[in-house]
C-alpha positions as CSV (number, residue, x, y, z in Angstrom):
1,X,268.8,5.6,-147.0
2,X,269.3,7.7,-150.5
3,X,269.4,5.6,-153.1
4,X,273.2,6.7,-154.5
5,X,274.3,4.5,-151.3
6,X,272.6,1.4,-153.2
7,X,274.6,-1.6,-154.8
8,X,274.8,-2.1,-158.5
9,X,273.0,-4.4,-157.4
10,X,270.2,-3.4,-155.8
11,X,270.5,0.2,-157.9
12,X,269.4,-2.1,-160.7
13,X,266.0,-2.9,-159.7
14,X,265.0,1.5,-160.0
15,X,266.6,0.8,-163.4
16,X,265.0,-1.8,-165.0
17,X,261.7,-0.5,-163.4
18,X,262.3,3.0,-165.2
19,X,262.3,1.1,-168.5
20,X,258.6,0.5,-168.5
21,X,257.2,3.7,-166.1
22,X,258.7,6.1,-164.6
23,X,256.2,6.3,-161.9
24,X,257.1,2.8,-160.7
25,X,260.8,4.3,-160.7
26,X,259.9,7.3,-158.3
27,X,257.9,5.1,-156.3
28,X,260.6,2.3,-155.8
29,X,263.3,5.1,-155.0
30,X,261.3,7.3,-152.6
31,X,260.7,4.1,-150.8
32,X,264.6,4.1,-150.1
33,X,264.2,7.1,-147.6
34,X,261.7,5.2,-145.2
35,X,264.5,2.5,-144.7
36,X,267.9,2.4,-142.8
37,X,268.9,0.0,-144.7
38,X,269.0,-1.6,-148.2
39,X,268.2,-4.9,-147.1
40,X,264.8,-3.1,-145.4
41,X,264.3,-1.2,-148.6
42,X,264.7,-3.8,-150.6
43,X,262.1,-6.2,-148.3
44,X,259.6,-3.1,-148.4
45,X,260.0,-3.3,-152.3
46,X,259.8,-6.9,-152.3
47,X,256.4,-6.5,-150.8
48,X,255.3,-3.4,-152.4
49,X,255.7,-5.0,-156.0
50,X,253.9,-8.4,-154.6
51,X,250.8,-5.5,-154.0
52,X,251.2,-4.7,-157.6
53,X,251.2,-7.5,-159.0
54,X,248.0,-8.7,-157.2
55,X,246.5,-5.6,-158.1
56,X,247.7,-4.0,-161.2
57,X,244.6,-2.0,-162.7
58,X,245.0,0.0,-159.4
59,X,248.8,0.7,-160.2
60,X,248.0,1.8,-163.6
61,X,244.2,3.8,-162.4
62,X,245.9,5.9,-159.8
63,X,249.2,6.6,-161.6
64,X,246.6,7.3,-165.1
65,X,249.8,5.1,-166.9
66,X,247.8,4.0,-169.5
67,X,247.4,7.3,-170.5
68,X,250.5,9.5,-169.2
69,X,253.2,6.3,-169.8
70,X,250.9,4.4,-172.7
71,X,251.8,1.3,-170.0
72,X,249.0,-1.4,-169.2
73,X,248.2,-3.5,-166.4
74,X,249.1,-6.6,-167.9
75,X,252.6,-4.9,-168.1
76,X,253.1,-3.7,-164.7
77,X,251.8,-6.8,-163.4
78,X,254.8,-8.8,-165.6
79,X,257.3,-6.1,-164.6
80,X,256.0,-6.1,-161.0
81,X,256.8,-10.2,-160.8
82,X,259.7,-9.3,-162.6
83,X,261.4,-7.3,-160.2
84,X,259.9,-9.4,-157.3
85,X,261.8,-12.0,-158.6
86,X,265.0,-9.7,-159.4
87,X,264.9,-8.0,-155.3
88,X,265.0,-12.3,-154.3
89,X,268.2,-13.0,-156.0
90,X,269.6,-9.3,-154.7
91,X,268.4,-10.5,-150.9
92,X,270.0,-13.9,-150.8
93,X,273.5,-12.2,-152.5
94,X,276.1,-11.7,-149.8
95,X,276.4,-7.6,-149.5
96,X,280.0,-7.8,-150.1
97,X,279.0,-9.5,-153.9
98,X,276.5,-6.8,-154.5
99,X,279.3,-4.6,-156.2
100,X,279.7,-0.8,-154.9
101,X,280.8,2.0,-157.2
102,X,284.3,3.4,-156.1
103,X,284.0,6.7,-154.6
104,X,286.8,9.4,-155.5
């Protein structure tokens, strides 16, 4: 699934993630093409950010954020729970309430 065919909605979470690292932001929205959907995606992120959180100095060590994106594990852990938390209320919203940009 590309990620223009997202909600506002679920669009959201790549946005608020790309206000702390963009690597989390390419990660999250690379993701998008290994699902049909964007409930999966958004269950694949779900878990993908619960690995994060659990484990943020890896995050940070293999991305070398503190250095490239001056961004710490103590912040990618907090924005990892974050948009955990944020992917929950997008899940249990009704598709149709998930608001779609018009297409001309």
């Amino acid at each position: 699934m590309d990620t223009d065919d997202f909600s506002e909605m679920a669009r959201e979470v790549i946005v608020r993630a790309a206000q702390v690292s963009d690597s989390l932001k390419a990660e999250l929205g690379a993701m998008s093409m290994e699902h049909a959907t964007e409930d999966d995606w958004l269950r694949g992120a779900w878990e993908y950010l619960q690995e994060i959180a659990e484990a943020p100095e890896e995050f940070v060590e293999f991305w070398n954020l503190e250095e490239e994106e001056r961004v710490t594990a103590t912040m990618i852990s907090e924005l990892a729970v974050d948009l955990a938390s944020q992917v929950e209320k997008v899940l249990a919203t009704p598709m149709a309430e998930r608001g779609f940009e018009e297409m001309e």
